[in-house]
Structures are given as structure tokens and as C-alpha cells.
VOPAGU-2260 file (C-alpha; in pm, 1 decimal, decimal comma):
REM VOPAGU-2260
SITE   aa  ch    i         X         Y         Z
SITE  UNK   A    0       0,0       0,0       0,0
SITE  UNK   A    1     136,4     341,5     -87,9
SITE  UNK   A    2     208,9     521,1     188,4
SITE  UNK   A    3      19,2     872,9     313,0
SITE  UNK   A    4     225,7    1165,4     189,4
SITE  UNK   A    5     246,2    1520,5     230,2
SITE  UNK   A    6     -80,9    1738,5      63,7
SITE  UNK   A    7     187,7    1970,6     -16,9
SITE  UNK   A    8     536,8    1793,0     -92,7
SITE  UNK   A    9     716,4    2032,6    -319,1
SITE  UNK   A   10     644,9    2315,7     -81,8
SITE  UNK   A   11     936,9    2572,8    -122,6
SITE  UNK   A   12    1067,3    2362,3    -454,3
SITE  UNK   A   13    1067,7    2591,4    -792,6
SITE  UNK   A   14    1004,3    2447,5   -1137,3
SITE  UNK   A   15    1041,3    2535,5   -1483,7
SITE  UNK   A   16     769,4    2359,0   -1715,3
SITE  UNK   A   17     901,5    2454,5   -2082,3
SITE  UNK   A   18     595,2    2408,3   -2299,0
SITE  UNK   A   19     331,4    2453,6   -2045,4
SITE  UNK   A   20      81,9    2608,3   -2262,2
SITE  UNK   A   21    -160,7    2283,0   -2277,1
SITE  UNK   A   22    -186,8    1918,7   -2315,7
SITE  UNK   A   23      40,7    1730,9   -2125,6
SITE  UNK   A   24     280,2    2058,4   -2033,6
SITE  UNK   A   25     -24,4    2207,3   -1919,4
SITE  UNK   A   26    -128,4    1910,3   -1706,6
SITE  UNK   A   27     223,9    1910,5   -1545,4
SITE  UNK   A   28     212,7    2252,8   -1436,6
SITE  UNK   A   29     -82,8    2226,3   -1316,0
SITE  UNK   A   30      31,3    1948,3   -1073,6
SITE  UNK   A   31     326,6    2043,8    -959,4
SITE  UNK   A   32     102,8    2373,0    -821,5
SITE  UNK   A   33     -93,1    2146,3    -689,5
SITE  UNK   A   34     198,9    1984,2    -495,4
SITE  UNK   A   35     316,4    2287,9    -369,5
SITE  UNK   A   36     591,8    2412,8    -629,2
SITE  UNK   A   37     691,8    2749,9    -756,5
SITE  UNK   A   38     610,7    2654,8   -1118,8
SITE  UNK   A   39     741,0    2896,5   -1429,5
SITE  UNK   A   40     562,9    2831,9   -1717,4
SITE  UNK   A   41     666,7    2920,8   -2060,2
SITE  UNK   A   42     607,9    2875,7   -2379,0
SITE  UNK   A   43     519,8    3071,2   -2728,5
SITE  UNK   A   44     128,6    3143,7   -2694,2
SITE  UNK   A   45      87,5    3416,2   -2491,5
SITE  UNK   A   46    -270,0    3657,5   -2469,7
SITE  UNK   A   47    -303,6    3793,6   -2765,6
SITE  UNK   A   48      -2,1    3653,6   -2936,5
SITE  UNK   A   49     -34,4    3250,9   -3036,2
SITE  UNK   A   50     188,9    3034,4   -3135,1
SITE  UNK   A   51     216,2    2970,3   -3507,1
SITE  UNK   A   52      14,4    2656,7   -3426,8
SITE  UNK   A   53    -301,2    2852,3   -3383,4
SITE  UNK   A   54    -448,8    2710,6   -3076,6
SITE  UNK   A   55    -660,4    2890,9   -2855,8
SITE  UNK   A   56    -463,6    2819,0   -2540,6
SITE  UNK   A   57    -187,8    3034,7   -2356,0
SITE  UNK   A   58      63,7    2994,6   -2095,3
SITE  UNK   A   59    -135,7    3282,8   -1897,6
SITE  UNK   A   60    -417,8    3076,1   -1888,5
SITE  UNK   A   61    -236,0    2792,0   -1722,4
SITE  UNK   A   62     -99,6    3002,9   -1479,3
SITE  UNK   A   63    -388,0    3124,6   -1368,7
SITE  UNK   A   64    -540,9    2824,4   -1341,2
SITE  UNK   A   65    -303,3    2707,5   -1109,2
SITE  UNK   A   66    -301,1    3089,8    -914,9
SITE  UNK   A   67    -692,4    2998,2    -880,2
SITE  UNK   A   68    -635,2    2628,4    -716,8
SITE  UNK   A   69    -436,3    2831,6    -486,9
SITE  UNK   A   70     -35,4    2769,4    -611,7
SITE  UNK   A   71     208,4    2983,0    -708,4
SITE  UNK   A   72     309,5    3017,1   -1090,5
SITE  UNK   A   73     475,5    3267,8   -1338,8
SITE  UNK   A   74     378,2    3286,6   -1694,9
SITE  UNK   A   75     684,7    3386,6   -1917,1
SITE  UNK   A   76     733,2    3366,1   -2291,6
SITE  UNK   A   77     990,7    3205,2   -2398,4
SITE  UNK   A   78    1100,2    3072,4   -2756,5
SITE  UNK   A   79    1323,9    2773,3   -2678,5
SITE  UNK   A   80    1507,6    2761,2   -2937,1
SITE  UNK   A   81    1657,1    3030,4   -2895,2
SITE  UNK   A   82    1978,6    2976,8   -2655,7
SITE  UNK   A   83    2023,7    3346,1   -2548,7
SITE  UNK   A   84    1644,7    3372,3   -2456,4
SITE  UNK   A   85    1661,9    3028,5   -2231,8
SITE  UNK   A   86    1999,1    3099,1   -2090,8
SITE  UNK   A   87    1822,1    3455,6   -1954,0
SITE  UNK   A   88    1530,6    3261,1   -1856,4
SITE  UNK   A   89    1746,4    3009,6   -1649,8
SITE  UNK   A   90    1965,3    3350,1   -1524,2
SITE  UNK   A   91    1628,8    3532,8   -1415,1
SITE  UNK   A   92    1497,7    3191,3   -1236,2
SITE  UNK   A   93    1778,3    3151,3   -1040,0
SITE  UNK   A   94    1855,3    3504,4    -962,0
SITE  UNK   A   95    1465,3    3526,4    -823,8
SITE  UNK   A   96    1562,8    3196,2    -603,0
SITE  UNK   A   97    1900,9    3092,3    -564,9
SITE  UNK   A   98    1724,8    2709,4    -669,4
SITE  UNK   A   99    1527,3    2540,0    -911,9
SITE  UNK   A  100    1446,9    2154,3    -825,4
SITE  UNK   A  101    1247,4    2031,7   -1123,0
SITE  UNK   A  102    1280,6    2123,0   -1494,4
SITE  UNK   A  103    1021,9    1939,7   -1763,0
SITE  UNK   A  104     990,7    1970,3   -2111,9
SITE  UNK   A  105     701,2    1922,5   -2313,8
SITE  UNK   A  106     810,3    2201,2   -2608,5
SITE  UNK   A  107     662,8    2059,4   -2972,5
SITE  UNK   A  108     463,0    1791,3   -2790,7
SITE  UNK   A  109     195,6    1831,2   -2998,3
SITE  UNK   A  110     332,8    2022,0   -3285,3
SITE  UNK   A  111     125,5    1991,6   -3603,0
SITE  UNK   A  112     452,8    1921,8   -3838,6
SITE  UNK   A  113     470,2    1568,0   -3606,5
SITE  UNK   A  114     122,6    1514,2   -3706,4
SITE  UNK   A  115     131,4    1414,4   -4042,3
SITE  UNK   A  116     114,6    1041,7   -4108,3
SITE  UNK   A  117     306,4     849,2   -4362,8
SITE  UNK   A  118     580,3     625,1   -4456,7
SITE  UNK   A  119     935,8     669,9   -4499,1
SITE  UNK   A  120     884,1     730,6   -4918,4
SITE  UNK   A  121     609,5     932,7   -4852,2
SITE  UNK   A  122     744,1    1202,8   -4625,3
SITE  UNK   A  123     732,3    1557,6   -4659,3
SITE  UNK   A  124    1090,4    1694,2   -4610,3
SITE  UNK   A  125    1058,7    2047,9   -4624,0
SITE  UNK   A  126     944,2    2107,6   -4316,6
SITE  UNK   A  127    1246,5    1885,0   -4150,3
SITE  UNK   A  128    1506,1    2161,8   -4051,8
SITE  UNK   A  129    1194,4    2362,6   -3857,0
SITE  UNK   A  130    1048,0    2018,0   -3692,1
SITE  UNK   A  131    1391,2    1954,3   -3553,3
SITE  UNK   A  132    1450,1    2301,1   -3449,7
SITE  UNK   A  133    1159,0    2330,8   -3253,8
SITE  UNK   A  134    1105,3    1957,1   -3127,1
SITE  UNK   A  135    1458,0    1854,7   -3041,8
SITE  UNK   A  136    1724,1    2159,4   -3085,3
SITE  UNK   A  137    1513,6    2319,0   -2843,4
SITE  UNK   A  138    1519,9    2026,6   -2588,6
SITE  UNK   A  139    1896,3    2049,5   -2604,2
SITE  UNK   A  140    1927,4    2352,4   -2525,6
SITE  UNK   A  141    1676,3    2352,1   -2214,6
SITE  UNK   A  142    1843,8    2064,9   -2065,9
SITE  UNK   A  143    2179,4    2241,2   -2079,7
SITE  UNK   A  144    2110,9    2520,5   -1939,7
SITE  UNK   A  145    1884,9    2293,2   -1629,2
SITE  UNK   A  146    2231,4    2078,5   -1617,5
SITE  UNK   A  147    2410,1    2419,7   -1559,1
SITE  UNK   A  148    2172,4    2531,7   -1292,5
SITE  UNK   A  149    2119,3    2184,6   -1110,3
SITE  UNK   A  150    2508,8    2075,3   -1078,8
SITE  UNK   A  151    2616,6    2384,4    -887,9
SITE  UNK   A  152    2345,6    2272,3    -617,5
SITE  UNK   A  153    2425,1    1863,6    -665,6
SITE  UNK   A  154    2056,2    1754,6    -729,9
SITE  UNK   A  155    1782,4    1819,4    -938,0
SITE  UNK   A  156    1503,7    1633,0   -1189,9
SITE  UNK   A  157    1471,8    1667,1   -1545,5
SITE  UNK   A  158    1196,4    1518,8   -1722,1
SITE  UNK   A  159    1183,7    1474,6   -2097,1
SITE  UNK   A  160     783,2    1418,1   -2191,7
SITE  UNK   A  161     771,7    1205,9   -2497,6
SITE  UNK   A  162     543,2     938,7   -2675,1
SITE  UNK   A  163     519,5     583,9   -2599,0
SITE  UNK   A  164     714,4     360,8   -2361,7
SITE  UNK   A  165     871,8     171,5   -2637,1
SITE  UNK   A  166    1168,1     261,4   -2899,5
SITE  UNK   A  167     885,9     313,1   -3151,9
SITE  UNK   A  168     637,7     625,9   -3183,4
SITE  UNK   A  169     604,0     910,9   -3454,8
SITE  UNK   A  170     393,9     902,3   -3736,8
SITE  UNK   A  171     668,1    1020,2   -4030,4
SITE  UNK   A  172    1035,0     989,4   -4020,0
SITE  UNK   A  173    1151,1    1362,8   -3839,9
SITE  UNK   A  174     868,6    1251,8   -3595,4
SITE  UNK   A  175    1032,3     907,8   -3534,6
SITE  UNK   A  176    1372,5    1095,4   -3481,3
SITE  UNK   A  177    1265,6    1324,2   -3263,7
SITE  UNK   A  178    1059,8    1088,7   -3052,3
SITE  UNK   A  179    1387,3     807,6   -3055,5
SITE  UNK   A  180    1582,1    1122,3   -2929,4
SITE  UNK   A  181    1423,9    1203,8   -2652,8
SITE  UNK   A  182    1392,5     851,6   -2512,9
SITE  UNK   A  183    1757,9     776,8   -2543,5
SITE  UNK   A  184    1890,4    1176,3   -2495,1
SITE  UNK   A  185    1790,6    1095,9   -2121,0
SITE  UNK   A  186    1967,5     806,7   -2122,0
SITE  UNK   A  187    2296,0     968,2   -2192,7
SITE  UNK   A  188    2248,3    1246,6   -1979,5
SITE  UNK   A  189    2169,3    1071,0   -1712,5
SITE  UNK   A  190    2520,5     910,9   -1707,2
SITE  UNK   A  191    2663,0    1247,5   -1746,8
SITE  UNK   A  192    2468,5    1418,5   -1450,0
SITE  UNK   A  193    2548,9    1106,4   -1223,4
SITE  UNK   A  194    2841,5    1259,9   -1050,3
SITE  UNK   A  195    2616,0    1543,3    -968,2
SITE  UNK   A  196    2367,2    1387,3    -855,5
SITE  UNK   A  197    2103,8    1524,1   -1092,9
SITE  UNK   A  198    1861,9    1281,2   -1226,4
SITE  UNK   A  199    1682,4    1241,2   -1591,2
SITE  UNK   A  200    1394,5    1052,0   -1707,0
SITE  UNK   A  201    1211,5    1051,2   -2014,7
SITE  UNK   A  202     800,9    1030,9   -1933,1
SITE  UNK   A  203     564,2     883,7   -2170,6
SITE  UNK   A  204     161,1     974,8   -2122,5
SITE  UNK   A  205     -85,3     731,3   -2197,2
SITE  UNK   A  206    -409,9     800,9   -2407,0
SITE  UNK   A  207    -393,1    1149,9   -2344,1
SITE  UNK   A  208    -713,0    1422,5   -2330,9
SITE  UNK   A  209    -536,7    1713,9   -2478,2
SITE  UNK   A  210    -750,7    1984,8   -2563,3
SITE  UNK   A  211    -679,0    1912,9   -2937,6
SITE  UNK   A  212    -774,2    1517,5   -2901,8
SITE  UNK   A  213   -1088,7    1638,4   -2744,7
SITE  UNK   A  214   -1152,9    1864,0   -3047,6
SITE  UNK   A  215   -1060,3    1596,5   -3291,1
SITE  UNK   A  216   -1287,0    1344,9   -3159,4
SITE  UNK   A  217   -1549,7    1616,5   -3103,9
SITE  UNK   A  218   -1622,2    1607,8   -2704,6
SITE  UNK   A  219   -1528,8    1802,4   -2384,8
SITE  UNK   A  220   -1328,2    1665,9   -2040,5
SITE  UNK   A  221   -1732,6    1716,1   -1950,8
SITE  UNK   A  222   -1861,4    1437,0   -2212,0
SITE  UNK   A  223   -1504,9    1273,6   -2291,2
SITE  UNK   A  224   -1690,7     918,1   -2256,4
SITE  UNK   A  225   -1949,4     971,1   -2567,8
SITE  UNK   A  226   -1587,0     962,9   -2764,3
SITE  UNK   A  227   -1586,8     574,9   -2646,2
SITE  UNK   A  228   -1799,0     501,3   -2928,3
SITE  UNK   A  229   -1573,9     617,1   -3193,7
SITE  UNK   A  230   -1294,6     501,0   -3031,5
SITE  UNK   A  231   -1320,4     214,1   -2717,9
SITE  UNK   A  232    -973,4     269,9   -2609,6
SITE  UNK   A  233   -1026,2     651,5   -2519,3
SITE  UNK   A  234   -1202,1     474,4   -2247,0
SITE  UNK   A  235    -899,6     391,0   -2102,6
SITE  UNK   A  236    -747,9     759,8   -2192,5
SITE  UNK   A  237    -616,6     981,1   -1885,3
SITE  UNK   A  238    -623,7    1327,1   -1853,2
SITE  UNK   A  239    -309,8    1609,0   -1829,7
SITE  UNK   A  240    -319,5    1628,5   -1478,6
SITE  UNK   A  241    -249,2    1231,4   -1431,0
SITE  UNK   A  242      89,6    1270,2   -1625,5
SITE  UNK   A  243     173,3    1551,9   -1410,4
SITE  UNK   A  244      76,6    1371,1   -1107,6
SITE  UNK   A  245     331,8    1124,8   -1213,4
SITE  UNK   A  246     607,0    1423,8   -1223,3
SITE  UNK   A  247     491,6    1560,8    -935,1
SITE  UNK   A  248     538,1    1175,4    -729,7
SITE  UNK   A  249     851,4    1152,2    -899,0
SITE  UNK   A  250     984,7    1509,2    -765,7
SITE  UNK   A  251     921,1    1453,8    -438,4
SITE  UNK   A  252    1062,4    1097,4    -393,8
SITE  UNK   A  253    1366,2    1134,2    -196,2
SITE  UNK   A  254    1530,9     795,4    -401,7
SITE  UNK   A  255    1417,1     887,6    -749,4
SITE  UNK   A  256    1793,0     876,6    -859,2
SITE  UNK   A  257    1719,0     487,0    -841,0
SITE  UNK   A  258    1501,3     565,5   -1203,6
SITE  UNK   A  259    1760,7     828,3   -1375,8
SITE  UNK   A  260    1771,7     732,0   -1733,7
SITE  UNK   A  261    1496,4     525,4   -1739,4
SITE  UNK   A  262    1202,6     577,2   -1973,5
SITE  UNK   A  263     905,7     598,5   -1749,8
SITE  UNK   A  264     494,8     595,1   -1804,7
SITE  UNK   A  265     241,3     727,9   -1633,9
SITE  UNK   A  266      37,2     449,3   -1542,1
SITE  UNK   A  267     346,8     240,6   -1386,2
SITE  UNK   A  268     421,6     536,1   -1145,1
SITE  UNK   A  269      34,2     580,5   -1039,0
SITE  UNK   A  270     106,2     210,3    -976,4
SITE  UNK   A  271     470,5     235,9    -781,6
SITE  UNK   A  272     289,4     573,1    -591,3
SITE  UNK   A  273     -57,0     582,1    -606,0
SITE  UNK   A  274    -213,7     869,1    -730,2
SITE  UNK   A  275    -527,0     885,0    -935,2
SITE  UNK   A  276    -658,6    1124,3   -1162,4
SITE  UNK   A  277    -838,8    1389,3   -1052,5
SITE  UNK   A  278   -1203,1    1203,2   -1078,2
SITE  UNK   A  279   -1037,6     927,7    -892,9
SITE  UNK   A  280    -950,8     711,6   -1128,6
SITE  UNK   A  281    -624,9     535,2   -1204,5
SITE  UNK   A  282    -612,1     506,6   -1594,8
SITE  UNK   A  283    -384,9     192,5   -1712,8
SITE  UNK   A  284    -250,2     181,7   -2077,0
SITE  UNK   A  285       1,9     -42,1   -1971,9
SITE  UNK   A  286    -266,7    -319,5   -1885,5
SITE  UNK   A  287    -533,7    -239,0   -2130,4
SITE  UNK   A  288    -633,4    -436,5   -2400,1
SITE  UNK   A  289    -589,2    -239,3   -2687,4
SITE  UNK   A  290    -835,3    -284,4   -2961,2
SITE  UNK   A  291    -734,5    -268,8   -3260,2
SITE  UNK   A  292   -1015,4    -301,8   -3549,7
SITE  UNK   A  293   -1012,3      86,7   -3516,7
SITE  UNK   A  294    -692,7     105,8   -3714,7
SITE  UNK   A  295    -616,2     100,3   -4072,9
SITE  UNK   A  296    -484,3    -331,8   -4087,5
SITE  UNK   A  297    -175,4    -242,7   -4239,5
SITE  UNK   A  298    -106,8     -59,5   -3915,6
SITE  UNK   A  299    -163,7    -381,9   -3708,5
SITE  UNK   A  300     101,9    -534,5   -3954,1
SITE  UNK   A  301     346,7    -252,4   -3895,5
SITE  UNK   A  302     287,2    -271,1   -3491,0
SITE  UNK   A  303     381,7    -664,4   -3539,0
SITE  UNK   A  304     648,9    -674,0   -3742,3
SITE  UNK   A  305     834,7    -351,5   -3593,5
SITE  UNK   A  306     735,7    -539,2   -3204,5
SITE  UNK   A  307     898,8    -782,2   -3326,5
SITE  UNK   A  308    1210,7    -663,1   -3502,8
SITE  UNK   A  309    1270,1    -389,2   -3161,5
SITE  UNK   A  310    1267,5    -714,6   -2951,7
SITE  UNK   A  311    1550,8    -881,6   -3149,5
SITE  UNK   A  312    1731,8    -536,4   -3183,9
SITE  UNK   A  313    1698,1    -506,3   -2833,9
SITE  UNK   A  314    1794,9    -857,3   -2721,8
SITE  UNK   A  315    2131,3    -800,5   -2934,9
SITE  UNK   A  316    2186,6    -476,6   -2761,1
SITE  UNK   A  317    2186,3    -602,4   -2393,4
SITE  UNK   A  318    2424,3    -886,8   -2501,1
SITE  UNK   A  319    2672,7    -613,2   -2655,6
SITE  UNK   A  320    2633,1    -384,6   -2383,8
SITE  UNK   A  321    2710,7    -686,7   -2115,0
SITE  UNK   A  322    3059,7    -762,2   -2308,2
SITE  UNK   A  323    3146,1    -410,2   -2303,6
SITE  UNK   A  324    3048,1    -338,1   -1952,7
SITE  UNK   A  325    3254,3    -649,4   -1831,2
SITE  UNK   A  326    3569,8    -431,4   -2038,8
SITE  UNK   A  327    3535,2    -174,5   -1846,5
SITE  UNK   A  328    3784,6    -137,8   -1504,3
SITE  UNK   A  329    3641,7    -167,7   -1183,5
């Protein structure tokens, strides 16, 4: 049984939350308020100046909603991939103070360039410089300046949100690089921030109820059910605020350097520390059934055979990395 914590266990802790505008950024920010954080939020969309995606929401909306659940949280725009304007951001964050505990990134999480399905010989290149720019460029750059900030102090979190516990996810090829990236990126850094005693994770969502999937399938977080017919796996879809839930448990575990590196899901840390959503459910991708006949077949056949060929792939690579670990002196 998961023991009782704290209503308020990242009291006095101050976090950055680098595309915090909505969907699963949103949702984190939104939680880590709720657990008692300083959050920054910061991202593009601002009032009355969007992001080129042209969605409705703004970081000043999700500061405010987590001002009027009673936390603290400041709204800043910020273009991440630009260095200068995230090294001042990281400057002005510390300077305000002296700390900052948790940094996730959810910048280009939903980032209609990713969007566009299609195979390798079908994909649109033009658009590849700006997709990596803004999708993995700019998660670079975050994470160096967070690695700055957190190895003066010797501790710290930084979460990469991504797509999928698995190697595979992305529906064209800059998508599936970007995606691979920030799986593995966290991997390496991890190693790297060891000494310091920072940790990394990447973080993976499950069916997620971003405010665009709700418009796509035509409901609101009010009706989200009726989408069940469409689609019987939304069913098993969680909200923002469970995937922040899962950052927010993670931050304030004292031993969470036991995970650093390790690509993480929601649903397996509402299992390891018990939180719900916020209607009190606990939403389990990892365990549900998926069906399916709601996909095109030759999707199904893709699934397979790529299952298949990551499991060989990854069966080789633990050998490989055995022999070379045993090379290395004690």
C-alpha cells in the first residue's frame, strides 16, 4: 500500500515547465502547483499573441489556473530555441531563487509538423530543418542550461515528456527521430549528470485528453466518454493532470535517482505511488487491451512486425552492452 504523503510535498521547490501552454505541459504545471511548487511556465502562446500553431490556449491561462487552485506560478514567454532567450530565462529563475528543483519539457509535444502520417517514401521533407529546431534543438538547449543550474546545487530532476514507452512512436520519419531522441537523450544524460547527482527521465503519457484530441474526436473533459464510441480505447485515456501527477510523485521521492535514465509511463508510477486522476480514477494503458479493429490493418502489420524486429534489436543490444560493460575497469 502506498504510503500517506504530504498534501503539499514540493512546498518551497521551484520548477520550470518549458511548454506549459496545454496538453500534457499544461497538465504538469498544473500538478506540480498542486503539490506545492513554484512553477514557471513558458512557452510561445501568450494573450493575444499565439503560437504559429493557432491554438486557442496560452501559458497565462495555465498560470492562472493554477493561481486559482491556490499555487504559485509565473507565466513567461519564452522561444526555446533560442539559446540566449533560455539561458536569460534560467539567469532570471535563479537570480529570483538561488534554486530550481524540477525542470520538464514538453516544447513541440503536440506540434502539427509531427502530425502528419506516412511512410518513410512518402514524407514531406521540407518542413524537416523547422520540426527539428523546434522539437529537439530546443530540448537540447533547455536541458543544458537545467544541467548548468542543477550541478552547482548537486541535485535536481529533469523530465523529458515524450510518446510511448517503447523505442517506436512518430507518425513520419523527423517525428520518429525526434521521438527516438528524446527517449535515449535521457539516457545519456543521465550518465553524465550522475556525478552530480542530478537525475533524468524521459516520461511517456498514456491516451492522453489534450484539448486538441478532445476537439478531434469532437467532445469536452465534460462528455469525454461519448468519444468511447468512436474510439473504445479513449475509455482507457487519462487526462493532463495524471501525467503531471506522475512528475509531481517523482519530484518529491527522496530515491528517485534509483530511475535516472529510465524511460518511465504514467500508469506504472500511479502504480509504484498511487495517485489517481483527478475524478479518482487510475487510468492503465500499460494493462489495457488495446483494440485494434479501429486502425487502418496495415497498421496492425506494422505494430507486429516492428514489435517484433525492436525485440531482437533489443535482445542483441543487452548482449553487446554486457561484453562491453565487463571491459570496463572496476
Amino acid at each position: 500500500m502506498a504510503k500517506k504523503r504530504s498534501a503539499k510535498p514540493l512546498r518551497g521547490r521551484v520548477a520550470l515547465v518549458a511548454g506549459a501552454t496545454r496538453g500534457a505541459g499544461r497538465g504538469i504545471a498544473r500538478a506540480l502547483g498542486e503539490a506545492g511548487a513554484i512553477v514557471y511556465c513558458t512557452g510561445r502562446s501568450v494573450t493575444g499573441n499565439p503560437s504559429p500553431y493557432g491554438r486557442p490556449e496560452t501559458i497565462n491561462e495555465t498560470a492562472a489556473m493554477i493561481k486559482a487552485a491556490g499555487g504559485t506560478a509565473i507565466a513567461l514567454r519564452v522561444d526555446h530555441t533560442i539559446e540566449n532567450d533560455v539561458k536569460a530565462l534560467f539567469r532570471r529563475i535563479l537570480r529570483a531563487h538561488k534554486r530550481l528543483d524540477i525542470v520538464v519539457d514538453s516544447v513541440a509535444g503536440e506540434d502539427p509538423l509531427m502530425r502528419q502520417y506516412g511512410f518513410l517514401w512518402q514524407a514531406d521533407l521540407t518542413t524537416a530543418d523547422a520540426i527539428f529546431r523546434q522539437a529537439l534543438t530546443s530540448r537540447i538547449i533547455t536541458a543544458k542550461y537545467a544541467a548548468l543550474a542543477m550541478m552547482r546545487a548537486k541535485r535536481g530532476l529533469i523530465v523529458e515528456v515524450t510518446e510511448n514507452d517503447i523505442i517506436g512512436g512518430g507518425g513520419n520519419p523527423m517525428a520518429q527521430a525526434v521521438k527516438m531522441a528524446q527517449k535515449v537523450l535521457p539516457l545519456l544524460w543521465a550518465a553524465e549528470l550522475a556525478p552530480h547527482h542530478v537525475a533524468v527521465v524521459a516520461l511517456a503519457p498514456g491516451f492522453l485528453r489534450s484539448e486538441s484530441m478532445l476537439q478531434h474526436l469532437a467532445v469536452t473533459e465534460d462528455n469525454w466518454r461519448e468519444a468511447g464510441k468512436k474510439d473504445p480505447n479513449f475509455l482507457q485515456s487519462e487526462s493532463p493532470l495524471f501525467v503531471g501527477r506522475a512528475v509531481a510523485a517523482l519530484a518529491a521521492d527522496p530515491k528517485v535517482r534509483g530511475r535516472t535514465g529510465m524511460l518511465l509511463s504514467s500508469w506504472e508510477l500511479a502504480r509504484a505511488y498511487g495517485f489517481t486522476d483527478y475524478d479518482g480514477r487510475r487510468p492503465d494503458w500499460g494493462r489495457h487491451k488495446i483494440d485494434f479493429s479501429v486502425l487502418p490493418p496495415e497498421w496492425t502489420d506494422l505494430f507486429r512486425t516492428g514489435a517484433a524486429l525492436e525485440l531482437k534489436w533489443l535482445t542483441t543490444l543487452v548482449a553487446r552492452t554486457k561484453q562491453f560493460k565487463a571491459k570496463i575497469p572496476r
